[in-house]
C-alpha positions in Angstrom: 86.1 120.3 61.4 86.3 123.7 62.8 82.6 123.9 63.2 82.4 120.6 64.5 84.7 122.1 67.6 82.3 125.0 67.8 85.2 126.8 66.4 84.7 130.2 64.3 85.1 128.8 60.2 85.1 133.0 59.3 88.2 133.7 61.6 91.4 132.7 60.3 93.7 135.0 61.7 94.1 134.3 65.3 94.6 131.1 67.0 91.3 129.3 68.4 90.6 126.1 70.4 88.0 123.9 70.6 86.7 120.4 71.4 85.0 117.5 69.1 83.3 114.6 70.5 83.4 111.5 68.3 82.7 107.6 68.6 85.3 104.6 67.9 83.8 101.3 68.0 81.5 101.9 70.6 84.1 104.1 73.0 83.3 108.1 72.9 86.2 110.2 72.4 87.3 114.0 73.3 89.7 115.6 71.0 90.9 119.2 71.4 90.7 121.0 68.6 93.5 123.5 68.2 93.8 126.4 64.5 96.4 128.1 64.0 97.7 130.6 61.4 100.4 130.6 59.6 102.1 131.7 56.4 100.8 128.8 54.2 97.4 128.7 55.6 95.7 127.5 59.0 97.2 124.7 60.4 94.6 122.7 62.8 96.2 120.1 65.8 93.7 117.3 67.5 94.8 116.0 70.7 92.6 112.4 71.6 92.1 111.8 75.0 90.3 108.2 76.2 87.9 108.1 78.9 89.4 107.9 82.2 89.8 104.7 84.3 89.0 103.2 87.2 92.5 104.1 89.7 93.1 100.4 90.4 93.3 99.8 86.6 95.9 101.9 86.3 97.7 101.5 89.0 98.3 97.4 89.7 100.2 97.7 92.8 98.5 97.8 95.6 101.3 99.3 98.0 101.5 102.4 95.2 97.8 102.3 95.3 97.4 102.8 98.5 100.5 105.6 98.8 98.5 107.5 95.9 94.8 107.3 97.8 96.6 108.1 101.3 97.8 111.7 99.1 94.9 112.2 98.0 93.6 113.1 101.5 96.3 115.2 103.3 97.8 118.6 102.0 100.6 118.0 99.7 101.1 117.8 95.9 100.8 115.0 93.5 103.1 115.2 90.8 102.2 113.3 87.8 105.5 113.0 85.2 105.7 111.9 81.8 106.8 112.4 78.2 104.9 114.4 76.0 101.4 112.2 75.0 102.1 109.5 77.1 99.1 109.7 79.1 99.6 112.2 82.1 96.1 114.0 81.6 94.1 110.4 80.9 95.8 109.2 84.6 95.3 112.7 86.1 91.0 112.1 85.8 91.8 108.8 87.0 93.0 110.7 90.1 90.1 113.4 89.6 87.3 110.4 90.0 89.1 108.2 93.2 88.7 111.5 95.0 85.3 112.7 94.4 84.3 109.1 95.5 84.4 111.7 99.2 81.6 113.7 98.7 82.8 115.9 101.5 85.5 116.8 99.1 85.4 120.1 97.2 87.1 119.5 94.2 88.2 121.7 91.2 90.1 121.8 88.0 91.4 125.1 85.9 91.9 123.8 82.3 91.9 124.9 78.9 89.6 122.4 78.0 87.6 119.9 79.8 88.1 116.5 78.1 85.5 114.9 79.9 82.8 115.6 82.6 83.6 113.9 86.2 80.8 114.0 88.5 81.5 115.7 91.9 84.3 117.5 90.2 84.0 121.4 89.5 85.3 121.7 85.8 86.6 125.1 85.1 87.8 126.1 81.3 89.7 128.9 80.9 88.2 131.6 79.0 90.9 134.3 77.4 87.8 136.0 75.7 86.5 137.2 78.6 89.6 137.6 80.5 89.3 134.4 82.4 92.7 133.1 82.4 95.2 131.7 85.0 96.2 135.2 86.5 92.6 135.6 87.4 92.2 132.0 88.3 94.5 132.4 90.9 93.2 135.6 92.1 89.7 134.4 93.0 90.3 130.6 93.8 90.2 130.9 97.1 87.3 132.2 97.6 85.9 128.9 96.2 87.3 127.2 99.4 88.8 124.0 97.4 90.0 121.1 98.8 91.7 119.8 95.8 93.2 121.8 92.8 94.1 120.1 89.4 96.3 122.9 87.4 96.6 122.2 83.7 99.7 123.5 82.0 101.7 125.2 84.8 104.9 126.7 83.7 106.1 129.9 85.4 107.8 129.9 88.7 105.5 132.5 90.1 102.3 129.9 89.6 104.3 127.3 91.0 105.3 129.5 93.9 101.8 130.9 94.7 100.3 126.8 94.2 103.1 125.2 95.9 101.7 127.5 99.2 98.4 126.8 99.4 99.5 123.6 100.6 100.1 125.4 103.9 96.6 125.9 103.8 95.4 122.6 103.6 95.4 122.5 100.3 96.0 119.6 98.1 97.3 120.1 94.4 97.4 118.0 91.5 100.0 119.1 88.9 101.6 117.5 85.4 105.5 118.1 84.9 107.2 117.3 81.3 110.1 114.7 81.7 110.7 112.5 79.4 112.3 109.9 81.8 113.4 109.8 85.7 117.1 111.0 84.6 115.4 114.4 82.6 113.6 114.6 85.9 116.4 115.2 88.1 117.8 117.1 85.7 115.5 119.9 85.8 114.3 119.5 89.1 118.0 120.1 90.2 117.2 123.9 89.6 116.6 126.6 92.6 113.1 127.3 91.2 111.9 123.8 91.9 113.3 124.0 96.0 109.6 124.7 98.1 108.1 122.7 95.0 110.0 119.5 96.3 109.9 120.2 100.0 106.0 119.4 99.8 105.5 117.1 97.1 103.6 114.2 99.4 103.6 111.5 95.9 104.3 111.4 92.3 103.2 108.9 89.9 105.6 108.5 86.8 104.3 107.2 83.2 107.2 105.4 81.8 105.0 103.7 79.3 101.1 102.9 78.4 101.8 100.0 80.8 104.2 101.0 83.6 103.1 103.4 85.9 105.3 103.8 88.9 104.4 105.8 92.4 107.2 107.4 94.7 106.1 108.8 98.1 107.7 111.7 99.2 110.6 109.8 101.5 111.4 107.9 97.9 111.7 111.0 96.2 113.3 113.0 98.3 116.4 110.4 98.2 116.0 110.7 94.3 115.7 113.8 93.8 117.7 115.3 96.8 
């Protein structure tokens, strides 16, 4: 398996990460491929991701639809919410593709790994064995002139700080937050740290389920969240 993921079969002893391509009944799959050691041996995680869809299959209501695309092309971040694997990466390329339909666009992702390659999107994988990692992500970013920014994995209030204002420079970001319903939601965003984060939040689009997908604009979720 480990070779599969291009993964190192001789090194045990640190953690590694990979990716495996695989077909299911005609459908090709992406799984990360993450070893790990421990005191009983390696321990190895997959994590399946499906091929992205089309936005309008994911999204049924065309009101929502529309709020989404309109985000899409002004400054602002779109928050996509869910529960651990319930889908907020697989609705995220959906996002990814609607936009590069604008070739004018200059579109980017920093991620650990790339689950699957979207034309007109710049696919960057971070790389901690050559020092390519977020700290230096942010650092040279800029320079790349994006106009939209998908951040895998952001957790620290100084990345959400430093993302959060680049949307003062026209800037529009894509992030994921952890909640495992609307209620959990609140409940973290009540904290300080989250303040400039909700002040430009333009849309979010919460996964309740594999088949309920709900969008707030910003004036909805400002009265939610307060």
């Amino acid at each position: 398996l480990k070779t599969l993921s291009n993964l190192d079969p001789s090194v045990c002893e640190i953690p590694q990460l990979g990716k495996l391509c695989f077909k299911v009944e005609n459908t090709i799959l992406i799984a990360s491929v993450s070893s790990f050691p421990t005191i009983m041996g390696e321990r190895i995680f997959l994590k399946i991701y499906k091929p992205p869809k089309a936005l309008d299959e994911i999204i049924s209501n065309k009101t929502e639809l529309s709020e989404i695309k309109l985000s899409l092309e002004k400054p602002g971040i779109i928050l996509v919410c869910g529960s651990s694997l319930s889908g907020k990466t697989h609705v995220i390329y959906s996002l990814l593709l609607e936009a590069a339909k604008s070739k004018a666009k200059n579109i980017m992702t920093l991620e650990s790994i790339s689950k699957y390659e979207l034309a007109g999107v710049n696919q960057c994988e971070f790389n901690e064995n050559v020092g390519f990692n977020m700290d230096k992500a942010t650092r040279f970013i800029e320079f790349q002139n994006p106009d939209i920014i998908y951040l895998e994995g952001i957790k620290s209030k100084e990345s959400f700080d430093y993302f959060s204002s680049l949307v003062y420079n026209d800037k529009t970001i894509i992030m994921e937050f952890l909640a495992n319903n609307m209620e959990d939601l609140r409940n973290k965003m009540s904290f300080s740290d989250f303040d400039t984060l909700k002040s430009i939040i333009s849309s979010m689009v919460f996964i309740h389920s594999q088949n309920s997908v709900e969008v707030f604009n910003r004036e909805t979720l400002q009265k939610y969240l307060g």
